[in-house]
C-alpha positions as CSV (number, residue, x, y, z in Angstrom):
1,X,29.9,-49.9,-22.8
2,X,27.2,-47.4,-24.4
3,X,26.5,-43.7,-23.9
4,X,25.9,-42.2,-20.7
5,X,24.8,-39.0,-18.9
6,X,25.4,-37.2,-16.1
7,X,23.3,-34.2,-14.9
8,X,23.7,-31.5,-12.5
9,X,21.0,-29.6,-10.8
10,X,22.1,-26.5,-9.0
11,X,20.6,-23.8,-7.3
12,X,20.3,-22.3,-10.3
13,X,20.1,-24.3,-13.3
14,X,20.4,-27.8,-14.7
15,X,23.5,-28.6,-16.5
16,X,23.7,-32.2,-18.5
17,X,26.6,-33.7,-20.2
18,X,26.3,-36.8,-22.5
19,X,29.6,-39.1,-23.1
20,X,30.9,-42.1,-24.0
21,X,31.1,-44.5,-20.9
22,X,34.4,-46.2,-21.7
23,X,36.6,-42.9,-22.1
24,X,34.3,-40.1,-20.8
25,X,34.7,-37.9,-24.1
26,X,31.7,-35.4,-23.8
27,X,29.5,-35.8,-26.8
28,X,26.9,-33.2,-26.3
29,X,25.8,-30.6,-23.5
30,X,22.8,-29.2,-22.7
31,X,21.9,-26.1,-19.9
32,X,18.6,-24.8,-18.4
33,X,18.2,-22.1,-15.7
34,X,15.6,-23.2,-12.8
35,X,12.3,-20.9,-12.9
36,X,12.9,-19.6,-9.5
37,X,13.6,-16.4,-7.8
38,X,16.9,-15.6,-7.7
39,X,18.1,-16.6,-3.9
40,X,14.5,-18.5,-3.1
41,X,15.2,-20.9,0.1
42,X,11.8,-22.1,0.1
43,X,11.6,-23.7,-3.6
44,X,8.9,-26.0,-5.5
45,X,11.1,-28.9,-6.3
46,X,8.8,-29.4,-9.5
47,X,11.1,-26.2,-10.6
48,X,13.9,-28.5,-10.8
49,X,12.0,-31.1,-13.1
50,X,10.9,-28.3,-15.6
51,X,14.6,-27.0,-15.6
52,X,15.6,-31.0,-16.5
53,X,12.9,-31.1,-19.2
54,X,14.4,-28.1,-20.7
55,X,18.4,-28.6,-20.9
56,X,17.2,-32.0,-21.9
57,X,14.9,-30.9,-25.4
58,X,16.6,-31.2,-28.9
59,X,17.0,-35.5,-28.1
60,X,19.5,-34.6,-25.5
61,X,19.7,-38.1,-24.6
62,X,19.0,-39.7,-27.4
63,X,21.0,-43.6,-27.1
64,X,21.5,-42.6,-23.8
65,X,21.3,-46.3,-21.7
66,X,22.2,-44.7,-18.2
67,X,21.6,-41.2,-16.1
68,X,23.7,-40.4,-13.2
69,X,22.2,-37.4,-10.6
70,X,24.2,-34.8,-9.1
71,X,22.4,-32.1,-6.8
72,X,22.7,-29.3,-4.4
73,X,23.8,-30.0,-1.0
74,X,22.1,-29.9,2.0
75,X,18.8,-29.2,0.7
76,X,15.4,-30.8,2.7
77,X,12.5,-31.9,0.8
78,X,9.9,-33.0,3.9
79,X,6.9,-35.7,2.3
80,X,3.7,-36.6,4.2
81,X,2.4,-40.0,4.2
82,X,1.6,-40.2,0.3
83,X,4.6,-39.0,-1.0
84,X,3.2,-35.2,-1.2
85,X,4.9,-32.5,-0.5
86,X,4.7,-31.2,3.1
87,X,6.1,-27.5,1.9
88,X,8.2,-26.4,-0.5
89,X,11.6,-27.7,-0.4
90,X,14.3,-26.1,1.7
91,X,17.3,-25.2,-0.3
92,X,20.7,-25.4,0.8
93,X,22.1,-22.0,1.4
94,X,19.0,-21.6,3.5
95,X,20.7,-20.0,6.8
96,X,17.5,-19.4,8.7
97,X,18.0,-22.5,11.3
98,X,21.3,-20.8,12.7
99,X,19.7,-20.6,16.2
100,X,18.1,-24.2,15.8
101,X,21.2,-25.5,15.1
102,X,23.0,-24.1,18.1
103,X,19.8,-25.7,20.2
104,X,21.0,-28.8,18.8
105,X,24.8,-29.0,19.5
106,X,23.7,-27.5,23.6
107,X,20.4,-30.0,23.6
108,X,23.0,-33.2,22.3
109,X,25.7,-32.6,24.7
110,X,28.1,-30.2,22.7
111,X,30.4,-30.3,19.4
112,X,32.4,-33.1,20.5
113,X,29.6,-35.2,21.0
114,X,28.3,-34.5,17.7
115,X,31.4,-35.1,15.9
116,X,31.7,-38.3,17.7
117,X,28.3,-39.4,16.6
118,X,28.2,-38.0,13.0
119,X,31.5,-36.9,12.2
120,X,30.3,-33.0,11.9
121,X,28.9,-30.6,14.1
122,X,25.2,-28.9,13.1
123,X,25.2,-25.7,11.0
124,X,22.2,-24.0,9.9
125,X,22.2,-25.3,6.1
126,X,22.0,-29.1,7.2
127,X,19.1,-30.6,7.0
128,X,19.3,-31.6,10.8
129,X,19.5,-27.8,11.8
130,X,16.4,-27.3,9.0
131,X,14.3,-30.1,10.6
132,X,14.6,-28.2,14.1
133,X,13.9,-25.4,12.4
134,X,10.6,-26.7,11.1
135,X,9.7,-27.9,14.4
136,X,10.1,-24.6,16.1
137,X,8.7,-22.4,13.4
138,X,6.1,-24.2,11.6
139,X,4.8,-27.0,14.0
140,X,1.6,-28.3,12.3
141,X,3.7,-28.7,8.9
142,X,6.1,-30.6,11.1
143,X,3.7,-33.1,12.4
144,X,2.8,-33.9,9.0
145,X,6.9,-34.9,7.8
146,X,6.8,-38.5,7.1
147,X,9.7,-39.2,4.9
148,X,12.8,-36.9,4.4
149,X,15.3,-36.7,0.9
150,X,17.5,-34.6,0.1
151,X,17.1,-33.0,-3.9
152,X,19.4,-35.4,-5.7
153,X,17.3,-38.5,-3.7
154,X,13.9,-37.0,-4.9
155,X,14.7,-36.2,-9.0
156,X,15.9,-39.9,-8.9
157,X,12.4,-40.9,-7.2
158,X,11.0,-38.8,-10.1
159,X,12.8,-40.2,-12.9
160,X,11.9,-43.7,-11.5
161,X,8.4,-43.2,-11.6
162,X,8.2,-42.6,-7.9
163,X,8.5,-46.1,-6.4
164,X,7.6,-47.5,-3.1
165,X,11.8,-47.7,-2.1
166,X,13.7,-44.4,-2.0
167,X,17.4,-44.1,-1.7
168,X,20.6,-42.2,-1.6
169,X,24.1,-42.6,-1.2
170,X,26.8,-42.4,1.0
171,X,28.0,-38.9,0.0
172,X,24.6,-37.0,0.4
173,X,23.8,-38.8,3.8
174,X,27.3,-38.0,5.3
175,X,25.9,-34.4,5.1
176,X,22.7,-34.3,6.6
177,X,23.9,-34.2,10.7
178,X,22.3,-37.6,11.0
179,X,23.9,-40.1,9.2
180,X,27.7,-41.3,10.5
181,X,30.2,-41.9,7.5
182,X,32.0,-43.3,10.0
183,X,29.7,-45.9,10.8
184,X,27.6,-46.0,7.9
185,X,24.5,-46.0,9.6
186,X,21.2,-43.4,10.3
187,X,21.0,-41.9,13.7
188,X,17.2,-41.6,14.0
189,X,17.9,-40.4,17.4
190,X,19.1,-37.1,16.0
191,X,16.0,-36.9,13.8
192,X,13.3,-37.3,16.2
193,X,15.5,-34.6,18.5
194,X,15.3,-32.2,15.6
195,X,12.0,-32.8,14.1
196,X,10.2,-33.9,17.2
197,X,8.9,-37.8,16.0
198,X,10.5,-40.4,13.8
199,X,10.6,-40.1,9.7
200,X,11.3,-42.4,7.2
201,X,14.8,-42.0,5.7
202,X,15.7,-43.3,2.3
203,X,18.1,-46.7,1.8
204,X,21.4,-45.7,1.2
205,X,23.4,-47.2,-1.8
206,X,26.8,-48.0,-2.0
207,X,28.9,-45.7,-5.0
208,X,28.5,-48.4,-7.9
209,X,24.9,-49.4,-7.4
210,X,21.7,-48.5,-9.5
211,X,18.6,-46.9,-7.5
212,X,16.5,-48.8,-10.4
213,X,15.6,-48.8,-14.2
214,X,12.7,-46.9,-15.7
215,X,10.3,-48.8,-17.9
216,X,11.6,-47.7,-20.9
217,X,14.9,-49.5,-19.5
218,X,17.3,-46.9,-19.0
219,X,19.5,-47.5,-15.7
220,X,19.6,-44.7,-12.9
221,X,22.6,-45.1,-10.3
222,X,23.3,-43.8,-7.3
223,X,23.4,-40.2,-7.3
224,X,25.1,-37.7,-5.3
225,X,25.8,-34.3,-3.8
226,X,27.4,-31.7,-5.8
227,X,30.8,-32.0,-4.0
228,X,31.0,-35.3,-4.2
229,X,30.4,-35.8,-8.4
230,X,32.7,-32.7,-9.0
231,X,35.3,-34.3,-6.8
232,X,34.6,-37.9,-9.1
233,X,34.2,-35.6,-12.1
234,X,37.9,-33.8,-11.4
235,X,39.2,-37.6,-10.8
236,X,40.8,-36.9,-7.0
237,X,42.1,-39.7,-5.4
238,X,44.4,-40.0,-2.6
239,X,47.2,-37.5,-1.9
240,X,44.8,-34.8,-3.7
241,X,43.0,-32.0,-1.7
242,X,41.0,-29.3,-3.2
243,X,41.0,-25.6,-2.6
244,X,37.4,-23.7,-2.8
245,X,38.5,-20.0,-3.2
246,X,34.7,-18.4,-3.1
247,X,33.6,-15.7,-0.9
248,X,34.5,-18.4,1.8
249,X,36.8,-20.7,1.3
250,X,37.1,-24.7,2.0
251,X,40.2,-27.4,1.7
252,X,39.0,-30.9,1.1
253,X,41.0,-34.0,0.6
254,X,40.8,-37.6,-0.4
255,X,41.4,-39.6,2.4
256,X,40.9,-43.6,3.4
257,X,38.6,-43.2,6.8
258,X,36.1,-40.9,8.1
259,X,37.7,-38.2,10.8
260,X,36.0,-37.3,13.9
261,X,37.5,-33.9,15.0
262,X,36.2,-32.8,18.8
263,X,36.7,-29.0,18.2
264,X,34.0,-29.7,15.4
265,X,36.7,-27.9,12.5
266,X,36.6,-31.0,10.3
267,X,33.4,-32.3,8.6
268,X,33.8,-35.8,7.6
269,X,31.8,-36.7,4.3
270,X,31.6,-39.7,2.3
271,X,32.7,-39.6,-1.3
272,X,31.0,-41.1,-4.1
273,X,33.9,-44.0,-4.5
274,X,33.8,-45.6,-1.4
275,X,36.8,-43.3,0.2
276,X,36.1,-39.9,2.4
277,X,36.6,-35.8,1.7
278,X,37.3,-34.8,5.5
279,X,36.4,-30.5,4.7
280,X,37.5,-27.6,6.7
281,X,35.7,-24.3,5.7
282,X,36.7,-21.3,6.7
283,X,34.5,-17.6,6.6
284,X,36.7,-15.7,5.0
285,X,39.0,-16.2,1.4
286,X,37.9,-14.0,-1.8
287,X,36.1,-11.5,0.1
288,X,39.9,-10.5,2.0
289,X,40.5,-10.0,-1.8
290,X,37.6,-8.0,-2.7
291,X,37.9,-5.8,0.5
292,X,41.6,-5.1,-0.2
293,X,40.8,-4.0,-3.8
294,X,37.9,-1.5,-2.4
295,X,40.5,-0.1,-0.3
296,X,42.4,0.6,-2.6
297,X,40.5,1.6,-5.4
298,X,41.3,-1.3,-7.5
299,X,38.3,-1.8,-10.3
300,X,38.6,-5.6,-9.9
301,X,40.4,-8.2,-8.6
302,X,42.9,-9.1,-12.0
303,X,44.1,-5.7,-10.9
304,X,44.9,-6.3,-7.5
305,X,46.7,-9.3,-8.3
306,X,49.0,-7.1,-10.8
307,X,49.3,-4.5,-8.2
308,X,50.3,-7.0,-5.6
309,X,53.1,-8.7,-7.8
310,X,55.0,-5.3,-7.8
311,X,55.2,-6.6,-3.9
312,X,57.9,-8.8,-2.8
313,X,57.3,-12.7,-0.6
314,X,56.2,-11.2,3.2
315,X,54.9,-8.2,2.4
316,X,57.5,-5.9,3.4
317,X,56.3,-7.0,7.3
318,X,53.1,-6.7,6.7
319,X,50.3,-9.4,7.7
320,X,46.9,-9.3,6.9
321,X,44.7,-12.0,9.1
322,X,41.5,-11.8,6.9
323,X,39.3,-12.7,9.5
324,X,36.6,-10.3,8.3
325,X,33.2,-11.7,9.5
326,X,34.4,-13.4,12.2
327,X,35.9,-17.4,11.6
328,X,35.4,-21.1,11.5
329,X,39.0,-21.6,11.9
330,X,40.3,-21.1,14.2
331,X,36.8,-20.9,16.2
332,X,36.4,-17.4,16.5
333,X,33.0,-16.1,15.8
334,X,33.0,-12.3,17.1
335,X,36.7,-11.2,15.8
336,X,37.7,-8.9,13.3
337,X,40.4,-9.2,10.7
338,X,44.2,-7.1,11.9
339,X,46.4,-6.0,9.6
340,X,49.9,-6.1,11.7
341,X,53.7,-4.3,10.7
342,X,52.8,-1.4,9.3
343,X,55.9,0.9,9.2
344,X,56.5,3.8,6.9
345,X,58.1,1.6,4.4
346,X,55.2,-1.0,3.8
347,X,52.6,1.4,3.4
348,X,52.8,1.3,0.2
349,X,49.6,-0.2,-1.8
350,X,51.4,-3.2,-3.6
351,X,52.3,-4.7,0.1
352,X,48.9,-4.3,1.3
353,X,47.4,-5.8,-2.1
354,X,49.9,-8.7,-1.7
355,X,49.4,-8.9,2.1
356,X,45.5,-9.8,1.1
357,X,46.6,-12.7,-1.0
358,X,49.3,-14.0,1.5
359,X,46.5,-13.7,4.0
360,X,43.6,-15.6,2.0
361,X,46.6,-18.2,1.4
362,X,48.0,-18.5,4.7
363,X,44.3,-19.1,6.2
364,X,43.9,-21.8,4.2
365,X,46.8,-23.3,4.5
366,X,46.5,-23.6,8.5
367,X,42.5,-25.1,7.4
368,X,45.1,-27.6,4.9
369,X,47.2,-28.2,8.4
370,X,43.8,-28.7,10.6
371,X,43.8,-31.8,7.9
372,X,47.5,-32.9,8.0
373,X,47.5,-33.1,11.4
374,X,45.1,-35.6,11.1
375,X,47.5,-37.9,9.3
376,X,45.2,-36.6,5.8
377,X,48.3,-36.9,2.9
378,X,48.3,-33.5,0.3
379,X,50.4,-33.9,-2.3
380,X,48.6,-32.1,-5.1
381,X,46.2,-28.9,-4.5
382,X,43.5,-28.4,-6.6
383,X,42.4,-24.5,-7.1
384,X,39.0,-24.3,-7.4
385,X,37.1,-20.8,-8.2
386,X,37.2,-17.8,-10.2
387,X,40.2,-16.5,-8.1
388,X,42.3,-19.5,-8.7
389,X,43.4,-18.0,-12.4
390,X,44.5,-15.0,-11.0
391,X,48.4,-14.5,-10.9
392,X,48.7,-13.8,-7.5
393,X,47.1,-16.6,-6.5
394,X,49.4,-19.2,-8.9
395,X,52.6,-17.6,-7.9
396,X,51.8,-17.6,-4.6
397,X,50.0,-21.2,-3.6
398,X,52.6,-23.6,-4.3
399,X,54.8,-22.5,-1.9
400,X,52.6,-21.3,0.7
401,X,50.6,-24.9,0.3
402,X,54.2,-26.6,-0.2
403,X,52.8,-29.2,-2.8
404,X,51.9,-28.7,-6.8
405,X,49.4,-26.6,-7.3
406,X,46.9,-27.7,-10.1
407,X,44.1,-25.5,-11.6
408,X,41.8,-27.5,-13.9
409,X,40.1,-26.0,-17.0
410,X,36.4,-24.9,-16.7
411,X,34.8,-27.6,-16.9
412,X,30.9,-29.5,-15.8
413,X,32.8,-31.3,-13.3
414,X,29.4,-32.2,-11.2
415,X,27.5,-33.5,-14.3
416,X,31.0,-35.3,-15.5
417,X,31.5,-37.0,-12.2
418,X,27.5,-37.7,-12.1
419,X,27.9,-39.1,-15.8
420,X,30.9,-41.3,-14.7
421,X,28.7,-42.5,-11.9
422,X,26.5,-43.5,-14.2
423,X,28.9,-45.6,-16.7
424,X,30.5,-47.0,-13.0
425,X,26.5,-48.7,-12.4
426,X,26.2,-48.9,-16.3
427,X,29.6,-51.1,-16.5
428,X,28.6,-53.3,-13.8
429,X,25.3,-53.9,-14.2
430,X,26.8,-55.1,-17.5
431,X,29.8,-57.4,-15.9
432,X,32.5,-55.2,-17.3
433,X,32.9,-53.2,-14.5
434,X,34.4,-53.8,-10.6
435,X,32.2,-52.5,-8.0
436,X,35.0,-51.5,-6.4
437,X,37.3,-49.6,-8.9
438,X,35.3,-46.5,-11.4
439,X,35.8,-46.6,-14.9
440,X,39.3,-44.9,-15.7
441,X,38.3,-41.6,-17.3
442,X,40.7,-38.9,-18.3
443,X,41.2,-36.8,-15.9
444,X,40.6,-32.8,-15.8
445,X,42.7,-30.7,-18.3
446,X,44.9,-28.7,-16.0
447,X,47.7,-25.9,-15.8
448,X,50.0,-27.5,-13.3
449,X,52.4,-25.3,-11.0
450,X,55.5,-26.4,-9.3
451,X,56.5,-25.0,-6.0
452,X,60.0,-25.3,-7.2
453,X,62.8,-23.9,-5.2
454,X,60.2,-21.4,-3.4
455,X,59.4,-23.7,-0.7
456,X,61.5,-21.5,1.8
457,X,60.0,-18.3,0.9
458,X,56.6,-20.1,1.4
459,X,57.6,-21.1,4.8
460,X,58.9,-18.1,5.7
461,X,55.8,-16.4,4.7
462,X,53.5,-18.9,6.9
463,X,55.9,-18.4,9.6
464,X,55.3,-14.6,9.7
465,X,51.5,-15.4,9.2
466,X,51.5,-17.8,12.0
467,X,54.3,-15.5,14.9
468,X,50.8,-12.5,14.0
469,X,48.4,-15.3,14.4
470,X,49.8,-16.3,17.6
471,X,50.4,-13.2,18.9
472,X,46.7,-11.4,18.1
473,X,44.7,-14.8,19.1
474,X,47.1,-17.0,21.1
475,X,46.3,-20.6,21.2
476,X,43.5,-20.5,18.7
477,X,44.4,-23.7,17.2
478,X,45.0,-25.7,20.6
């Protein structure tokens, strides 16, 4: 087929990855930080071309015949009537629009009806919450907004050469608060509430096409958010979910249609195959972990983890409900995290440290069942995040997930998935290639855990978890 590349531009830096299109072997690699200040949400998204120029020097991409682009999430770059920048661009872990995006679930009839509409209910990094943002707080820049893209849409305009048609795909849309997975369509209605007048949005591609060819001939494709070409890069397909262990903590899964969820816990995106990643975050995970461990003087977290395998499954009674800065779900906003059944024989530092991880686990799991109930099918859990090599947390997951637990070596899994992308358009634009099936790459190297016979003590954990749950906030998931 030739030699491909995929490329990843982060919050942070720019991350490319050069393979061979019919296996996916990476050839070469090449990294650049972005010349911003660290944490920035207002950022000059020419930042992001200089960072691409860099990881790129050295004939990076040399033979290369096709690019594939893979960018942060949720990110707003508002253009005036010439294409110009309108501001700098508004990066996604911007969380300034939290009150406009509450105006916007009240002012559209509540969370069901924004589920209903777009399969997700506004939060303040979506560019639909940013947009009423911009409305409220900087009016006159507002009134000049005459196109909106997302940064993956505008480094492929770049790389084109900034033609008259500007596009996107499926997976970026599904997470702006205005485009419906569900339906596949724009809501311009939810624009012109947010921003105040209509704006042109660009055409959205479906997962194998090419947004165009540069001059010198070299095919770009699609695109996508960095969610979508990490969960393409690790290979998921149906049956596979993926655990996010960060501060906060997600569960995402593969799944055949788009899920509207009235209490506004699911958030239904698009993938980057033509199939959906339904997502349920939740506010708490790793930072349950980190807390524990400054409780109890524990220099990191590898040494909770060996402190809390001196512990036996439950805890010795005790339960720790790691709702620390309130929760997504279950919907509870203003509560606090409990730690319940302490008696003189559990307070003993190894329960607590173990109680953390059962905790962290047992949160996710319920976010896992949000999903299942949904008729969503998890056979194998990814474990995403630093905290996923952790002992603790390999011993522990299977069981408490009740599926095989996989944790995939570190790996560029954004720019892999953009690079297969990019062999996907390459291949078909060729005639080798279905537009409907990805080129078979190997999937992600990965230590894979059976839950073995501990699917009882998992369940009896969860069902200790669950009688505290109940008990502290009744009903919270009815």
């Amino acid at each position: 087929m030739g030699i491909v590349a995929g490329l990843d531009s982060s919050t942070d830096f720019t991350r490319i990855v050069v393979c061979d299109g019919d296996t996916g072997a990476v050839l070469r690699q090449g990294y650049a930080p972005h010349p911003v200040e660290p944490k920035a949400v207002d950022v000059d998204p020419q930042a992001w071309l200089l960072s691409l120029g860099d990881a790129a020097t050295g004939g990076l991409l040399e033979g290369v015949q096709a690019i594939g682009v893979s960018a942060q999430q949720n990110g707003l770059v508002p253009l005036d009537r010439t294409g110009g920048l309108v501001r700098p661009a508004m990066v996604g872990n911007d969380r300034r629009a939290q009150i406009a995006a509450a105006d916007l679930v009240e002012a559209f009839g509540g969370r069901q009806a924004w589920a209903e509409a777009v399969g997700c209910v506004p939060q303040a990094g979506q560019p639909v919450a940013k947009l009423r943002w911009l409305a409220r707080t900087e009016p006159e820049a507002a009134a000049r907004v005459a196109a909106l893209v997302q940064p993956h849409d505008w480094l492929v305009w770049q790389l084109l050469g900034r033609p008259v048609r500007r596009t996107t795909d499926r997976g970026a849309a599904s997470g702006t608060g205005y485009w419906s997975a569900a339906t596949g369509s724009y809501r311009p209605d939810l624009v012109e509430m947010a921003l105040g007048h209509q704006a042109a949005l660009p055409e959205v591609l479906g997962p194998s096409d090419a947004a165009g060819t540069t001059p010198e001939g070299l095919l770009i494709s699609a695109g996508t958010g960095e969610t979508m070409a990490a969960a393409l890069g690790l290979g998921l397909g149906p049956g596979d979910a993926v655990v996010s262990l960060g501060a906060s903590g997600s569960v995402m899964a593969v799944h055949h249609e788009a899920l509207a969820d009235p209490r506004g816990m699911i958030t239904s995106f698009a993938d980057a195959t033509g199939m959906h990643l339904p997502v349920v975050h939740t506010s708490n995970a790793v930072r349950a972990l980190r807390g524990t461990a400054d409780l109890l003087g524990c220099e990191d977290l590898a040494e909770l983890s060996a402190l809390a395998m001196k512990s036996t499954p439950g805890s010795s009674g005790l339960v720790l409900l790691p709702y620390l800065e309130g929760e997504r779900t279950p919907q509870l906003p203003h509560t606090a995290g409990t730690l319940s059944g302490l008696r003189r024989e559990s307070m003993k530092p190894e329960h607590l440290a173990r109680a953390s991880f059962e905790g962290m686990l047992c949160s996710l799991a319920d976010a896992m069942d949000v999903l299942r109930g949904r008729g969503v099918e998890v056979r194998r859990v990814f474990l995403l995040g630093q905290a996923a090599e952790l002992p603790a947390v390999q011993a522990m997951a299977p069981a408490i997930f009740g599926a095989q637990a996989v944790v995939p070596q570190p790996a560029d899994y954004a720019a892999l998935g953009a690079a297969r992308q990019a062999a996907w358009a390459l291949g078909v634009a060729q005639g080798t290639l279905s537009p409907h099936t990805p080129p078979a790459w190997q999937g992600a190297v990965a230590q894979v855990l059976e839950p073995g016979g501990e699917l009882a003590v998992g369940q009896a954990v969860r069902q200790q978890y669950t009688a505290t749950r109940e008990q502290i906030h009744p009903g919270a998931f009815a």
